[in-house]
C-alpha positions, 0 to 999 in steps of 0.5 A: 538714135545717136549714139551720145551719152545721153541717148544710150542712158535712155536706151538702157533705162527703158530696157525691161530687166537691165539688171540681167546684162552680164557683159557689154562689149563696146568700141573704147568711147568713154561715153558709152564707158559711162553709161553703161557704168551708171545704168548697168552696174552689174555688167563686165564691160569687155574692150570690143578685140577688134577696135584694140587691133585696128589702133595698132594697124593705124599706128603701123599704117603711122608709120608707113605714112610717114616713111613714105612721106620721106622717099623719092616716087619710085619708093613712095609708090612701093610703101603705098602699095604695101600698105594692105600688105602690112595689115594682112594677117601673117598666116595668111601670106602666100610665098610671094606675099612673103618675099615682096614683105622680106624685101620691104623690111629690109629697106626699112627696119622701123617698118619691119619693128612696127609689123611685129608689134602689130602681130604681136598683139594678135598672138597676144589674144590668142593667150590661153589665160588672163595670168599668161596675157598679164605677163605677155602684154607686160613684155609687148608694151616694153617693146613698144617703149624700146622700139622707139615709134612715136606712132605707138605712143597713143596705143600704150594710153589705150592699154593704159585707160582700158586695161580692164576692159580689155583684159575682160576678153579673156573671161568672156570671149566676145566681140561686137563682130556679129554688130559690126557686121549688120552695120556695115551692111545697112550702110551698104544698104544705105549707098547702094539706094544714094539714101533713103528719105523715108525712114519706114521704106529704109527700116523695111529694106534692111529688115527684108534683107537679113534673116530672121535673127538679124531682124529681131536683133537689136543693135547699138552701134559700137555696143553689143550686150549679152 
């Protein structure tokens, strides 16, 4: 279906009571942004949790790239096998896990600040209300500033130009993960056959292969509404 401007106008003006949608979760495209402004103008557009964190493990994942670019090949091979390391959750680390990042932080100061910040953000999340992620996101923007790495510059314009959509999650608690996850597995779906050249013989594998609600679900990729 594509998933520009244009088309997802379409999508949205042949839906029977478009008025009804109260919330649209999306990736940040400006595109998808627009049309969802100009055809659904009653619906709270909600900056999809899980893309505003992945911006954060690419400049985390910045930096790592770049120090490593800098060392000898005894170190280079260090950070590039930390590199799945840096993006784990912190609560998920075992004692060994734990150790091997202690060690790697304190050979490079950038790429420990850089690990927190990418934590930071998800505790962030985790706040009780809108009025308490006001302040706390105030707080970890500044230290972004102060940190100094460069590779997080683009992260404050994200916060910056979809601040409201993002803040939206704290009224409505969705996420685009239930989307995300069909998609992934029709492309999985797609690889494992080395594509499909019938769209109907493609169309009836992904229907066979998921449940009854997958099946009559119908998902737009990056852009879920309730």
């Amino acid at each position: 279906m594509g998933c520009g401007k244009t088309n997802l106008e379409k999508y949205f003006t042949a839906l029977p009571d478009p008025e009804i949608v109260e919330v649209v979760a999306m990736d940040m495209h400006e595109p998808f942004r627009q049309a969802v402004q100009i055809c659904l103008p009653k619906a709270n557009i909600v900056a999809d949790k899980f893309h505003v964190i992945t911006h954060v493990n690419q400049a985390l994942d910045k930096v790592r790239t770049r120090l490593q670019s800098k060392e000898s090949k005894g170190r280079k091979w260090l950070l590039f096998h930390s590199r799945y390391l840096l993006l784990r959750k912190a609560e998920s680390l075992d004692y060994e896990e734990q150790l091997k990042l202690t060690h790697l932080f304190g050979l490079y100061s950038e790429l420990a600040i850089a690990w927190n910040l990418k934590e930071g953000l998800r505790k962030w999340y985790k706040s009780s209300s809108g009025a308490n992620a006001e302040a706390s996101l105030s707080h970890w923007e500044e230290s972004i500033r102060q940190s100094g790495l460069r590779e997080f510059g683009a992260v404050l314009s994200i916060f910056r130009n979809w601040r409201n959509e993002i803040f939206n999650y704290f009224d409505y608690h969705v996420t685009n993960g239930f989307v995300e996850g069909k998609n992934n597995r029709i492309k999985a779906i797609k690889r494992m056959a080395y594509g499909y050249r019938n769209i109907d013989n493609f169309r009836r594998r992904i229907l066979l292969t998921n449940n009854e609600v997958a099946a009559s679900t119908k998902a737009l990729g990056g852009f879920h509404a309730y």
